[in-house]
C-alpha positions as CSV (number, residue, x, y, z in Angstrom):
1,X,155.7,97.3,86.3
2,X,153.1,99.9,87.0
3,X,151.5,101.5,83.9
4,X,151.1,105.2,84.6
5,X,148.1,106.5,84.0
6,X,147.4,109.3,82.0
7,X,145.1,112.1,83.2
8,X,142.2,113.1,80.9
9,X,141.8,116.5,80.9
10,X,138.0,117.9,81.1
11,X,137.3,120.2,78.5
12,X,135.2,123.1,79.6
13,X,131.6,122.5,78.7
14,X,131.2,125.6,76.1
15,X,128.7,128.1,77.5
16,X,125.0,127.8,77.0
17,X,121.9,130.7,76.7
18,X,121.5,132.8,79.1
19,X,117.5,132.5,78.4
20,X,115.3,130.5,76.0
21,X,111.8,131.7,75.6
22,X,109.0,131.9,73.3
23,X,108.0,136.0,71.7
24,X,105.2,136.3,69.7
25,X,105.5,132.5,69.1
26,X,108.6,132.4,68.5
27,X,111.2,130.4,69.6
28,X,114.6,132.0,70.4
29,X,117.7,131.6,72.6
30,X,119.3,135.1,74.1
31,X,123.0,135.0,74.8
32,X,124.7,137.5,77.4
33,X,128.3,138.8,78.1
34,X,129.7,138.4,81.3
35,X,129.6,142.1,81.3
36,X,127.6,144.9,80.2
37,X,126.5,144.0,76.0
38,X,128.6,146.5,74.2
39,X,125.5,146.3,71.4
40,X,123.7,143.4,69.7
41,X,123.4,141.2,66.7
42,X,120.3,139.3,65.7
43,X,120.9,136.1,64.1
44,X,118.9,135.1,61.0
45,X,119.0,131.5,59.8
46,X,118.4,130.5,56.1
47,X,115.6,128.1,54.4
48,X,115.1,124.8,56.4
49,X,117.6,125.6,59.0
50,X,117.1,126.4,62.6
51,X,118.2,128.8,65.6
52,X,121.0,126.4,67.0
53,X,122.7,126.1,63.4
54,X,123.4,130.0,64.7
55,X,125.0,129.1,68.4
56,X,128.5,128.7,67.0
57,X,128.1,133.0,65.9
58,X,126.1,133.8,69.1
59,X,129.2,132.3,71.6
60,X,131.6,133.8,69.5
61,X,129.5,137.2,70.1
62,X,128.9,137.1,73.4
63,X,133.1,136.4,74.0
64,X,133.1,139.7,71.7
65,X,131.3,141.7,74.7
66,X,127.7,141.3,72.3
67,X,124.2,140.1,73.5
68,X,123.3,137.9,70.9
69,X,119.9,136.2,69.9
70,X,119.3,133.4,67.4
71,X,115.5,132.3,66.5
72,X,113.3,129.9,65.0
73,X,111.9,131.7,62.0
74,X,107.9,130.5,61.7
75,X,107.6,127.2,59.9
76,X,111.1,126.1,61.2
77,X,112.5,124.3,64.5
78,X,110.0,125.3,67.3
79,X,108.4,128.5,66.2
80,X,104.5,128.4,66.0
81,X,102.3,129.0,62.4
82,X,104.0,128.7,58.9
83,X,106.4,131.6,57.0
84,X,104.7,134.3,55.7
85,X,104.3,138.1,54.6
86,X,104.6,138.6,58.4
87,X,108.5,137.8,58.0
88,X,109.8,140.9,57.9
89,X,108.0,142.3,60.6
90,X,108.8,138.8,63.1
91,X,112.7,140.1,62.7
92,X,111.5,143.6,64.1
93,X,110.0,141.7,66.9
94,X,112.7,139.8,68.0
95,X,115.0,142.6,67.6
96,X,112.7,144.5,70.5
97,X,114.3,142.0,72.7
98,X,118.1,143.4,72.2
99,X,119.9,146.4,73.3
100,X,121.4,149.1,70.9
101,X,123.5,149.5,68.6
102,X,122.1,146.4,66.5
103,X,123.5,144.3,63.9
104,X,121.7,141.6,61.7
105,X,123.4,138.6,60.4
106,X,121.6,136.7,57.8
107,X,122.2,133.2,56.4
108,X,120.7,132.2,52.2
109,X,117.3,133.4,53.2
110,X,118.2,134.8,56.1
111,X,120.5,137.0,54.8
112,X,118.2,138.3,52.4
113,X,115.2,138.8,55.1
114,X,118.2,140.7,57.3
115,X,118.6,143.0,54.3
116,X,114.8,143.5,53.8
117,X,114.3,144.1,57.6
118,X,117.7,146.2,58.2
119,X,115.6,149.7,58.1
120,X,112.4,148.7,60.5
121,X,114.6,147.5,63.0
122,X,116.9,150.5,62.9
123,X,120.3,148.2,62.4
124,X,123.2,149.5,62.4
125,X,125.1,147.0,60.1
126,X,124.4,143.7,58.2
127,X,126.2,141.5,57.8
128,X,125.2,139.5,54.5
129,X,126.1,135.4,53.9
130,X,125.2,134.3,50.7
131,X,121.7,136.2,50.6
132,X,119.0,134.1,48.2
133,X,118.1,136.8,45.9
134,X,113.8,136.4,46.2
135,X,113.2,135.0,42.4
136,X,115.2,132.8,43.5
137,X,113.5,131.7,46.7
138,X,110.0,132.0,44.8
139,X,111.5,129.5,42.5
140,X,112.7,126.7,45.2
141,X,108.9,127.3,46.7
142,X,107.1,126.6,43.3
143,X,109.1,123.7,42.9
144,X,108.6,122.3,46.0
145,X,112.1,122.6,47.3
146,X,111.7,123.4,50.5
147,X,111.3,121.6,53.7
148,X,109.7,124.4,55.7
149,X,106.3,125.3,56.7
150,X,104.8,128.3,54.3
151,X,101.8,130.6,53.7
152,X,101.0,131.5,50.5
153,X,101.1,134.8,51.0
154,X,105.0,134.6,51.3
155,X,104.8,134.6,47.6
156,X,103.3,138.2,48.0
157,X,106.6,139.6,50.1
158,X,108.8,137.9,47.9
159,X,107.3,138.8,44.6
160,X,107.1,142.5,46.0
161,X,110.2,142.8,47.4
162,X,114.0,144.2,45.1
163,X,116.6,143.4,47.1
164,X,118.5,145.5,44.7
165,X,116.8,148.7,45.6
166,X,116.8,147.6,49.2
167,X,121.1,148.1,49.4
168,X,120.6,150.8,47.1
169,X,118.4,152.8,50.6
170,X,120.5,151.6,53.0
171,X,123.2,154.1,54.1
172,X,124.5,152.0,56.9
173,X,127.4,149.8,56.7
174,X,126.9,146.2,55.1
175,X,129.3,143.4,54.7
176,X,128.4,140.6,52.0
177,X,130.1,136.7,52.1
178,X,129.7,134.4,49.7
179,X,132.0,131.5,48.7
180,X,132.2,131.0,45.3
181,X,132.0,127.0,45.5
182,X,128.3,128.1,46.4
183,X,126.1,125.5,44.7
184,X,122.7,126.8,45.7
185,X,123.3,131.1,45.8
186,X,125.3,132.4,42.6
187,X,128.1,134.7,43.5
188,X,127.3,136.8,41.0
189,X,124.2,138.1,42.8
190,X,126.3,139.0,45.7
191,X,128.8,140.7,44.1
192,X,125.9,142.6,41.9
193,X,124.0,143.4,45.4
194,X,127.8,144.9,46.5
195,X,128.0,146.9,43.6
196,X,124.6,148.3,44.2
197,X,125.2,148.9,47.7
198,X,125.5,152.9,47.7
199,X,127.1,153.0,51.7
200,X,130.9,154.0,51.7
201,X,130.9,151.3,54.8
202,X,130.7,148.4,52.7
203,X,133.0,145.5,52.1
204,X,132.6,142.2,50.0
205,X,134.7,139.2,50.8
206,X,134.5,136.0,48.2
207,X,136.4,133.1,49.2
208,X,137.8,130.3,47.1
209,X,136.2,127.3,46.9
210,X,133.6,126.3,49.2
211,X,130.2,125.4,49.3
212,X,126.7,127.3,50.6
213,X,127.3,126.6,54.2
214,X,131.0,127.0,54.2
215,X,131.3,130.9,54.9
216,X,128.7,130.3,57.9
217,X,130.7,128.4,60.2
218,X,134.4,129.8,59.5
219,X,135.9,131.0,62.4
220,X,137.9,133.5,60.7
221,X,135.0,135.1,59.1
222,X,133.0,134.8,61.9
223,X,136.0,137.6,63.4
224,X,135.8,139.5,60.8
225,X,132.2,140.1,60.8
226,X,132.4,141.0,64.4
227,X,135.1,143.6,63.8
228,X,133.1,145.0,61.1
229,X,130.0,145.4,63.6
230,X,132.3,146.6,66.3
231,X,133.7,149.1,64.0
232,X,129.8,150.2,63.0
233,X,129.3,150.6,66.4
234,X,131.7,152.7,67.4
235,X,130.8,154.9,64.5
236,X,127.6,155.3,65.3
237,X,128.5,156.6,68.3
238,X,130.7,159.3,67.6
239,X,127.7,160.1,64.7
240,X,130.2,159.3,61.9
């Protein structure tokens, strides 16, 4: 008897950056529709992480008609010189690179150095995952629980800077997601930082369960957040 053999169908190989480069010494990958970008969103990874913990969000941006770029902040992954009071400022830089409108999308750290950085860069929505509050990122670098290269004078930005009164000044729209399984961010900051938030265009979602990376890498509210930032966009276009 001949054994019939089965075909193995060849998944598409997913698609890659359409640049990696290096901008003020640091490393990032740029992601471009097929098309014209539509606007932008700059990715923002979180304490110890990297850019390609981000690639999962940038594909599913540029299928959403969005450039995307995810980058090595300093003392992470392949970015030159250690995390500092220069932070803020490095977002700024990268976001130079991207067209407008532009939305920032900030993991832990990340999503609190997205909400510190929203008004220099002239963003046009944030989108929020689990933000660290910064007492409680001074706290993890005291104790030594970090992994990541760092000046002292991030101490300086983080003693200096109220995340509270940072959502209370922004008018633009800003999404906040947190899982409330979280075991390294309290939920209760989030929702505090969403009741502070004084823009009609905001939205909190808190899932069950979970855990502090969960919310990062779910497909579902990885749509969502690009719906919200779609809807920003448009609305900053008609000047609503």
């Amino acid at each position: 008897m001949r054994r019939r053999m089965m075909s193995r169908r060849r998944l598409p190989t997913p698609a890659g950056p359409a640049r990696i480069g290096r901008h003020h010494g640091l490393a990032y990958t740029l992601w471009l529709p097929d098309g014209e970008p539509e606007g932008a969103m700059l990715m923002v990874h979180g304490a110890g992480s990297q850019k390609e913990n981000q690639h999962d969000m940038a594909r599913a941006a540029r299928a959403a008609g969005l450039a995307a770029l995810c980058f090595d902040q300093r003392g992470h992954g392949e970015s030159e010189g250690a995390l500092g009071d220069g932070a803020l400022d490095d977002v700024a830089a990268m976001a130079d690179l991207l067209p407008r409108p532009l939305a920032l999308r900030g993991s832990s750290m990340g999503g609190c150095v997205a909400l510190a950085a929203a008004e220099r860069t002239g963003a046009a929505a944030v989108v929020a995952l689990c933000p660290a509050s910064p007492p409680l990122l001074l706290r993890g670098l005291r104790a030594g629980a970090f992994s990541f290269r760092a000046d002292p004078s991030i101490e300086g930005l983080l003693v200096a800077l109220d995340l509270g009164a940072v959502v209370e000044g922004l008018e633009i729209p800003l999404l906040f997601l947190h899982a409330e399984g979280d075991e390294r961010v309290p939920v209760a900051d989030t929702v505090e930082l969403h009741r502070r938030t004084r823009s009609p265009a905001k939205r909190l979602i808190v899932t069950p369960g979970g855990h502090h990376r969960s919310v990062q890498h779910d497909q579902e509210l990885q749509g969502e957040s690009l719906r919200f930032v779609r809807k920003a966009f448009a609305a900053t276009a008609t000047g609503r």
